[in-house]
Each structure stands twice: as structure tokens, then as C-alpha cells.
C-alpha positions as CSV (number, residue, x, y, z in Angstrom):
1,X,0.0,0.0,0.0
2,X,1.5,3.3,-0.9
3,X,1.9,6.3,1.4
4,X,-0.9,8.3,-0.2
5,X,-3.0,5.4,0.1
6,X,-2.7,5.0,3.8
7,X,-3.8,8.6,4.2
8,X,-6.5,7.9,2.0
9,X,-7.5,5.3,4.5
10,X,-7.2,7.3,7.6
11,X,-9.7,10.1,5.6
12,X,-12.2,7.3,4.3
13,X,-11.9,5.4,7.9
14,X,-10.5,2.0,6.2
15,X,-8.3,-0.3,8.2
16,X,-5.2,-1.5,6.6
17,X,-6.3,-4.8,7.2
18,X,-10.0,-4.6,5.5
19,X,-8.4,-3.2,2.3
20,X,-6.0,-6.2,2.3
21,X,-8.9,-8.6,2.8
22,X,-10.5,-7.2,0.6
23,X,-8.0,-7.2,-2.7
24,X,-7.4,-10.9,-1.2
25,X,-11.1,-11.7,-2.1
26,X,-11.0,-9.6,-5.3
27,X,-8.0,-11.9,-5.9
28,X,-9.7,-15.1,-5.2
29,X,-13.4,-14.2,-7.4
30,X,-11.8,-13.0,-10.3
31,X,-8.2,-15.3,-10.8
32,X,-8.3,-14.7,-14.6
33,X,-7.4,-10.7,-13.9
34,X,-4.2,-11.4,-12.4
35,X,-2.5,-13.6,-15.1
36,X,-1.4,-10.1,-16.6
37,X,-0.1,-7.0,-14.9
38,X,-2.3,-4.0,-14.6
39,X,-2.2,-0.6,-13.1
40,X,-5.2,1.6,-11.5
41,X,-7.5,-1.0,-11.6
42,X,-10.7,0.6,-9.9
43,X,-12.8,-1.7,-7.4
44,X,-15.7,-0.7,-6.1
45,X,-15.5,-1.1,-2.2
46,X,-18.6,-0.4,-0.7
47,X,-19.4,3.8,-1.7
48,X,-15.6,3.9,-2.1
49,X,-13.1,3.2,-4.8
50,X,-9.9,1.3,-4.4
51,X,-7.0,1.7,-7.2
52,X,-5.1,-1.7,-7.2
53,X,-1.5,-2.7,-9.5
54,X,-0.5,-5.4,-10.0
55,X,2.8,-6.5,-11.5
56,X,2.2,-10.3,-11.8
57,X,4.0,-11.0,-8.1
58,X,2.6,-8.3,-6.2
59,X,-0.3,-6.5,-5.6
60,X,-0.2,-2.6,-4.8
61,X,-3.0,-0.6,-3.2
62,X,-2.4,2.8,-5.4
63,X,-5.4,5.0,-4.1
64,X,-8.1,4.7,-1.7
65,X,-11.2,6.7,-3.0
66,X,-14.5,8.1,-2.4
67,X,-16.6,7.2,-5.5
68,X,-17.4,11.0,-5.6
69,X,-13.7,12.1,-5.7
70,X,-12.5,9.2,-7.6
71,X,-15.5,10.1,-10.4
72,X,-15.9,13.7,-9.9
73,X,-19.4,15.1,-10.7
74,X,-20.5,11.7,-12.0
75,X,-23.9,12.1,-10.3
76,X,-24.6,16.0,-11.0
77,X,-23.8,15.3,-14.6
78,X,-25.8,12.3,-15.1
79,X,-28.5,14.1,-13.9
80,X,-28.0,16.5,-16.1
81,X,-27.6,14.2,-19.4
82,X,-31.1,12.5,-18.2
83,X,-32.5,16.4,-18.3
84,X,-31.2,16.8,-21.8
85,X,-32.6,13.6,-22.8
86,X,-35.7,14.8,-21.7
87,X,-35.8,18.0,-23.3
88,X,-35.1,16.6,-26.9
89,X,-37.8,15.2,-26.4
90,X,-40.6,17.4,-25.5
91,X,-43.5,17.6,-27.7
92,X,-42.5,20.4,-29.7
93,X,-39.7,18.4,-31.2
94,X,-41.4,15.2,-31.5
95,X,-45.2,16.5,-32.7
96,X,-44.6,20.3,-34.1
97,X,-43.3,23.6,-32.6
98,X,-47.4,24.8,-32.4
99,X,-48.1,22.9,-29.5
100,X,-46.3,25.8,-27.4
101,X,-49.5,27.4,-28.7
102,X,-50.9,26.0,-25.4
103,X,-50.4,27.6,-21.9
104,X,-50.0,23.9,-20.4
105,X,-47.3,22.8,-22.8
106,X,-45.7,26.2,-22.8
107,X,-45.0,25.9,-19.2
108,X,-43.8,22.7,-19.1
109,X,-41.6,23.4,-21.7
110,X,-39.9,25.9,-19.6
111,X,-39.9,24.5,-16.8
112,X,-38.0,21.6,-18.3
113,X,-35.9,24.0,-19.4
114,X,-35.5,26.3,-16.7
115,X,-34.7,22.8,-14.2
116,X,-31.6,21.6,-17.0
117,X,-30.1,24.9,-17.2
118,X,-29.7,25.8,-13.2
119,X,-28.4,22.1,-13.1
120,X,-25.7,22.9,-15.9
121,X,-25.1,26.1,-14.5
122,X,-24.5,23.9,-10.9
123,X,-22.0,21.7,-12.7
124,X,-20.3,24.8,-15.0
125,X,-19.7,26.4,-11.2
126,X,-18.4,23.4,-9.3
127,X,-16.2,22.7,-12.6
128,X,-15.0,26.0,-13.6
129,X,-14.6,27.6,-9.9
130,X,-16.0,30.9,-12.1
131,X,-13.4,31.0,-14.9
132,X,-13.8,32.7,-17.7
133,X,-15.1,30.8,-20.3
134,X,-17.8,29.1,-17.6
135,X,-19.3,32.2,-16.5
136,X,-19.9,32.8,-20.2
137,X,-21.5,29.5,-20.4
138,X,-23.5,30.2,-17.6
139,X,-24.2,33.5,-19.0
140,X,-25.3,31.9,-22.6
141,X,-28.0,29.2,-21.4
142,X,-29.4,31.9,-18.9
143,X,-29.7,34.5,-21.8
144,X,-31.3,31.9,-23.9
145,X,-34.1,31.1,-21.2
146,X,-34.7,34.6,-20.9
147,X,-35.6,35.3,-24.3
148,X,-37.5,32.1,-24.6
149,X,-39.9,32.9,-22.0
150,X,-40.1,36.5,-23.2
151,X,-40.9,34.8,-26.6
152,X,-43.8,32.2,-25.2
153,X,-45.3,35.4,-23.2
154,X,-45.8,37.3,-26.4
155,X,-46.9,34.3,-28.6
156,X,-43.7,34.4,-31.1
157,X,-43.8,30.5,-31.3
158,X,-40.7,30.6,-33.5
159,X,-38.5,32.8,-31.2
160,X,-39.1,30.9,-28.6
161,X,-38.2,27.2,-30.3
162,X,-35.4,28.5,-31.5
163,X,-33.9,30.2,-28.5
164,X,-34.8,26.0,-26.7
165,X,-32.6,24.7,-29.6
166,X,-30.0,26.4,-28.7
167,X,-30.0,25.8,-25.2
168,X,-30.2,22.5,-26.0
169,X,-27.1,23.0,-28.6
170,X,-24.9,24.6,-25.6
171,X,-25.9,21.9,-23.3
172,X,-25.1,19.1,-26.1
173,X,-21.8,20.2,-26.2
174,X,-21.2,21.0,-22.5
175,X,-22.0,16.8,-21.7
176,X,-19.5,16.3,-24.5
177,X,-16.4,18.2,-22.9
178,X,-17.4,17.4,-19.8
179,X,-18.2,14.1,-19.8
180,X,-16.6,12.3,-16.8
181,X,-13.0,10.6,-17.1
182,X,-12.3,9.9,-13.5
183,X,-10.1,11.6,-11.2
184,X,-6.8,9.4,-11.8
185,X,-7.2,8.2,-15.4
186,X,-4.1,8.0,-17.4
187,X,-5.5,7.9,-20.7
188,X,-7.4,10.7,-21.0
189,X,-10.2,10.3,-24.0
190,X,-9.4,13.2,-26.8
191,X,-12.8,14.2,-28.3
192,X,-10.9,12.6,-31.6
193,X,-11.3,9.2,-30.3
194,X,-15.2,9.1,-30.2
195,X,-17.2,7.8,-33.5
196,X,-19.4,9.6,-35.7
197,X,-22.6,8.7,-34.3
198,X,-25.4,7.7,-36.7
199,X,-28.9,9.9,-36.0
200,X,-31.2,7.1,-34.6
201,X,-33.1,5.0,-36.6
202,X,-36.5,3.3,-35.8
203,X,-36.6,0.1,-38.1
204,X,-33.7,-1.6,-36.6
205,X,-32.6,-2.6,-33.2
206,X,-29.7,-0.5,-32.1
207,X,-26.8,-1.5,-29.5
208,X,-24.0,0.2,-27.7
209,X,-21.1,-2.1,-27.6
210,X,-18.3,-1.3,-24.9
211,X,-15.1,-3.2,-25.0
212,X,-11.4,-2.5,-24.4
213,X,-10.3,-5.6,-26.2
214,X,-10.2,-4.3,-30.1
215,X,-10.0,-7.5,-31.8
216,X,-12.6,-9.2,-29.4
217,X,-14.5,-5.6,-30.2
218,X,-14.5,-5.9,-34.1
219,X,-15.4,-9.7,-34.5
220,X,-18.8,-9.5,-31.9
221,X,-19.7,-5.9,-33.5
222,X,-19.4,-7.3,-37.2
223,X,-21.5,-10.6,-35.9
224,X,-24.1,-8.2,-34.4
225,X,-24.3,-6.0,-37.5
226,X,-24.8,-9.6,-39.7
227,X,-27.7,-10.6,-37.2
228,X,-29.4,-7.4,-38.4
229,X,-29.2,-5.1,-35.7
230,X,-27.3,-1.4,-35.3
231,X,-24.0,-1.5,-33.4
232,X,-21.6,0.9,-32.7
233,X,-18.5,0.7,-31.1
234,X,-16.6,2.1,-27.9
235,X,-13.2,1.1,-26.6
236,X,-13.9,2.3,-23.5
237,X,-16.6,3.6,-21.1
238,X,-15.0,7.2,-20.7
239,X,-16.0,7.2,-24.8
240,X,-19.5,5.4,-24.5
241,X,-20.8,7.7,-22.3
242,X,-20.2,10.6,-24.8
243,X,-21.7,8.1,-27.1
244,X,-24.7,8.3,-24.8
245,X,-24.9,11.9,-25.0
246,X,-25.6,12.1,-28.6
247,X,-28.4,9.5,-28.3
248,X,-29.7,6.4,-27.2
249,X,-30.0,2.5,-27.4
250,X,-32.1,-0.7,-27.2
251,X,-29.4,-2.5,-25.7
252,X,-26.2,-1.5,-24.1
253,X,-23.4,-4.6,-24.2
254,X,-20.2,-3.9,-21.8
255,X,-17.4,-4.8,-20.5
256,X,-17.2,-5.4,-16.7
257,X,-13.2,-5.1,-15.9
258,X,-11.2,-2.8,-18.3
259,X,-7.5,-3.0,-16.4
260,X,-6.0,0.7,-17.0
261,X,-9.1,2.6,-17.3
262,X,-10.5,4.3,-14.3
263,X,-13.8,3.7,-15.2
264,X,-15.6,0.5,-16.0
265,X,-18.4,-1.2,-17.4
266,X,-20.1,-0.6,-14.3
267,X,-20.3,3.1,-14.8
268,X,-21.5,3.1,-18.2
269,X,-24.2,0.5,-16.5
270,X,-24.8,3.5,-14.0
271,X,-24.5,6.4,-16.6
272,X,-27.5,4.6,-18.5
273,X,-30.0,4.2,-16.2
274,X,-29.9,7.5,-14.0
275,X,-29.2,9.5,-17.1
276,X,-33.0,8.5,-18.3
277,X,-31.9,5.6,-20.8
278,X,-34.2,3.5,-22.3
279,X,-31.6,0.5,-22.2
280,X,-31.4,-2.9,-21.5
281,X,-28.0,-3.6,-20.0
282,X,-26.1,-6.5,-20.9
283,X,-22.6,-6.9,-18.4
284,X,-20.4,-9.3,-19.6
285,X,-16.8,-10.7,-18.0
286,X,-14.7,-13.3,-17.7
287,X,-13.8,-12.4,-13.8
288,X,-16.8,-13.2,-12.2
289,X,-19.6,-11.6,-11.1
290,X,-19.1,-11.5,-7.3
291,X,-18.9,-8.9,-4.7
292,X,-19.8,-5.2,-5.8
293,X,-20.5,-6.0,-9.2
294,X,-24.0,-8.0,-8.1
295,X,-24.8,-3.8,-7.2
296,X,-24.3,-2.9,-10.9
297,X,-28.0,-3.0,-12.4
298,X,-28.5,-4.7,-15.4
299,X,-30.7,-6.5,-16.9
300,X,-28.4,-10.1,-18.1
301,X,-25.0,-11.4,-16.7
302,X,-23.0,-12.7,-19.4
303,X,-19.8,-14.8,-18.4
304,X,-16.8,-15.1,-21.1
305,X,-15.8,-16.5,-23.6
306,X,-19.0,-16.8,-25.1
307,X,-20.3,-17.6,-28.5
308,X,-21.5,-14.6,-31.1
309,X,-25.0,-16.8,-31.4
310,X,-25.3,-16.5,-27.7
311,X,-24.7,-13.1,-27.0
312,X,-27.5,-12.6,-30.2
313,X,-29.9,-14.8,-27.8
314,X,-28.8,-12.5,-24.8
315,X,-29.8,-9.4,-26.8
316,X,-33.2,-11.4,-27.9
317,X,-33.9,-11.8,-23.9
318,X,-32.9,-8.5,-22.5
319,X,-35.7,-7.3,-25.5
320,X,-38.2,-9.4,-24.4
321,X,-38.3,-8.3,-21.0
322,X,-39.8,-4.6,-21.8
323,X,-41.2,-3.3,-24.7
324,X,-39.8,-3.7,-27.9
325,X,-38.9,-1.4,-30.8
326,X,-41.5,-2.1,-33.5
327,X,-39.9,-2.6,-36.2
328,X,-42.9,-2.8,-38.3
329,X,-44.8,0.9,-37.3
330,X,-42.7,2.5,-39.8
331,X,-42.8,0.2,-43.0
């Protein structure tokens, strides 16, 4: 255990010995992960996160972390991606701008609006401690709301949708820089590495599929993509959850354990449901699926190596638990 680790202890009020018992169990439910050396490993422990090394003879306690400080602002911005989601979808999106034509509609519509932009503004401040380029973000989306309901209380329907679309613009691209990367990741994710992401389509099942392992990655995406459903890629979960900020999924596939990222499968499992996807969540490993990850909600537990034709009959289960994409509505 390194130095900075023991103090981390002494803040979080973990004995030496529990951490050690711990990484011993960790050791014992997933053997597989420590036939190769690995650095920064996070666990979850409890509400807390523990970095763990290991160089193929021993085992290293880097970091000992609360989940908030080892994923800063996961929460607030979660909260604020399931807000967006929300808003892109509000009636005068989905139906036509004249619906705003109504007091009811009208005021929900700000309202919406009105609750996504403080939250922003909450994570801008607590990101930005009030630089520059924050406080005109802040400035932006609160300009934008102003003239929007200053549009609605005069009846200029087409003022006031345009002046939601761009809030909605700022916002978009606020999630995007700001997605979360965790605290001590040492690959951060350039905005480079994400895909272009395809605008949703409704005659086809899409899936989000998250794994660190790139031939492993090509070979399931290219069988998924045969079966006839939509599959796009991401080599890591700091990239799918950008993914999830320009839209959303049937099914989600990941990755439990990614050794060397700070963030795993787990949080992209998190990400989705409290940032208001519609989801199903597929978690797949070959460690095991003891201890903290039996807290990780999803929806099927896939153990590896498994065959393409039973991760296709995974997908077909995790579908037939909610309601399905009709894929016949639109023909």
C-alpha cells in the first residue's frame, strides 16, 4: 500500500487490514485478472473506490477513494444528461413547434428547461470555480431562457423554439467536454477518439457495444451488425458515455473489468440508467460476477468466452423483457 494510500484510508476510515482482505477476495473471485499485470485497476468497495496494481508478483493498493472524488461530478452530470434527454424530447420536437401554442405545454416546456439549465449552470460552477469561459457559459443558457420565455409570453412561437434549440445546442456540447474521465485516469479520452454517431433509426434494433479488447470488439460488432441489428463501437466507457450523449440504445453490451481505465463497465451500466436511458444492460466478464458488481443494475450477466449466437440470444432476452422497438410501425 502506498503512502498516499494509507492517508486515503485514515480520511475514508478504512483499516489497513480490511483493504487487504478485501484485494485478497478480489484476488480469489476474479483469478483470470491477475495472469497479466495491470495498473489503477478501480474496485468498487462499498461507496468507495480502491486503485489496485498489480505487477504479476505483487499487488499494490495505489489510491483509496470516495466514488465521488475518484469520479468527480459523475452524479450531477448524469442528472444533467437524463435532463437533456428529456428536453429533446418534449413535444414540440417530436409532434410540431405549435403545440407551445398552449399555456400547459408552454409551461412545461420551460420548466424543463428552466430545471436543465440551473443544473448545468451547478455543474459549470463546481467545474470552472468561475473562470472565464464558464461564466460565459453560464451566461449563454441563462440568456437563452430569458428570451425564450419572453418569446412564449408574447406568442412568437418561433423565437421561442429556436432560442430551446440552442440551449439545448450549448448543453449538447457541454456533456461532451465534460463528460466524466475519473479523477486518476491515465488515458485521457481526446474528443478525436469518439465515433461519428449515426442519428437514430426506428426500423432496426440499435446496441452500444463497450469493450477495451479491439479484436474481441471488431469480431462481436461485425457478428451483431450480420444478425441485423445497429452496433456501434466504444473502446472504452469514458467514450461510451459521450456516445450516450448524442443519443440512445435498445441494448447496451459492456465490459465489466477494463485493467488501466479508471472507469468501467459498471459506470457506463450507472450512466445509462440515471441518465434516463431506455436501455437494457447487458454486463459481460470473464472475472466473475461477485462482490460489488452484483450492485451494478443490469438487466443479463454474461460470463466469457462466449459464442457470437449466444450473445445474439442475450440481446433477444434482455428485449423481451420490456417493450420492444416495433420494427414494423414505420414500413
Amino acid at each position: 500500500m502506498t503512502s498516499q494510500a494509507q492517508k486515503d484510508g485514515k480520511g475514508l476510515k478504512i483499516g489497513h487490514k480490511d483493504a487487504v482482505a478485501f484485494v485478497v477476495r478480489e484476488a480469489g473471485r476474479h483469478p483470470i485478472l491477475f495472469r497479466s499485470s495491470f495498473s489503477s485497476a478501480a474496485f468498487l468497495f462499498g461507496d468507495d473506490v480502491i486503485l489496485l496494481s498489480w505487477d504479476g508478483t505483487v499487488a499494490t493498493i495505489e489510491r483509496m477513494l470516495h466514488r465521488n472524488q475518484a469520479y468527480p461530478l459523475n452524479d450531477i452530470w448524469m442528472s444533467c444528461l437524463g435532463l437533456y434527454h428529456k428536453g429533446t424530447l418534449l413535444p414540440y420536437r417530436t409532434q410540431d413547434p405549435s403545440v407551445l401554442i398552449s399555456s400547459s405545454e408552454g409551461r412545461r416546456t420551460l420548466s424543463l428547461f428552466r430545471r436543465l439549465t440551473e443544473k448545468v449552470c451547478d455543474l459549470l460552477r463546481k467545474l470552472g470555480a468561475g473562470g472565464s469561459t464558464v461564466e460565459a457559459e453560464m451566461w449563454t443558457l441563462d440568456s437563452f431562457l430569458d428570451e425564450a420565455e419572453f418569446a412564449l409570453a408574447n406568442d412568437d412561437i418561433a423565437a421561442a423554439t429556436a432560442r430551446c434549440e440552442a440551449i439545448l445546442s450549448t448543453v449538447h456540447k457541454i456533456l461532451l467536454k465534460r463528460a466524466p474521465q475519473g479523477q486518476a485516469s491515465s488515458a485521457r479520452v481526446s474528443m478525436l477518439e469518439v465515433p461519428d454517431v449515426p442519428a437514430e433509426r426506428r426500423d432496426v434494433i440499435s446496441i452500444l457495444f463497450v469493450e477495451d479488447y479491439l479484436a474481441e470488439r471488431i469480431l462481436v460488432a461485425d457478428y451483431l451488425r450480420e444478425a441485423g441489428y445497429e452496433c456501434i463501437e466504444a473502446g472504452s466507457s469514458e467514450i461510451a458515455m459521450r456516445i450516450l450523449v448524442e443519443r440512445d440504445f435498445d441494448v447496451i453490451i459492456t465490459d465489466l473489468m477494463m485493467p488501466g481505465r479508471m472507469m468501467d463497465g459498471s459506470v457506463v451500466a450507472l450512466v445509462a440508467k440515471n441518465g434516463g436511458s431506455r436501455a437494457k444492460i447487458i454486463l459481460a466478464t470473464a472475472f466473475g460476477f461477485g462482490g460489488s458488481a452484483r450492485r451494478v443494475p443490469a438487466d443479463k450477466l454474461l460470463t466469457k468466452p462466449f459464442l457470437c449466437s449466444e450473445l445474439v440470444q442475450a440481446v433477444e432476452e434482455v428485449l423481451q423483457k420490456g417493450p420492444k422497438k416495433s420494427m414494423e410501425s414505420d414500413k
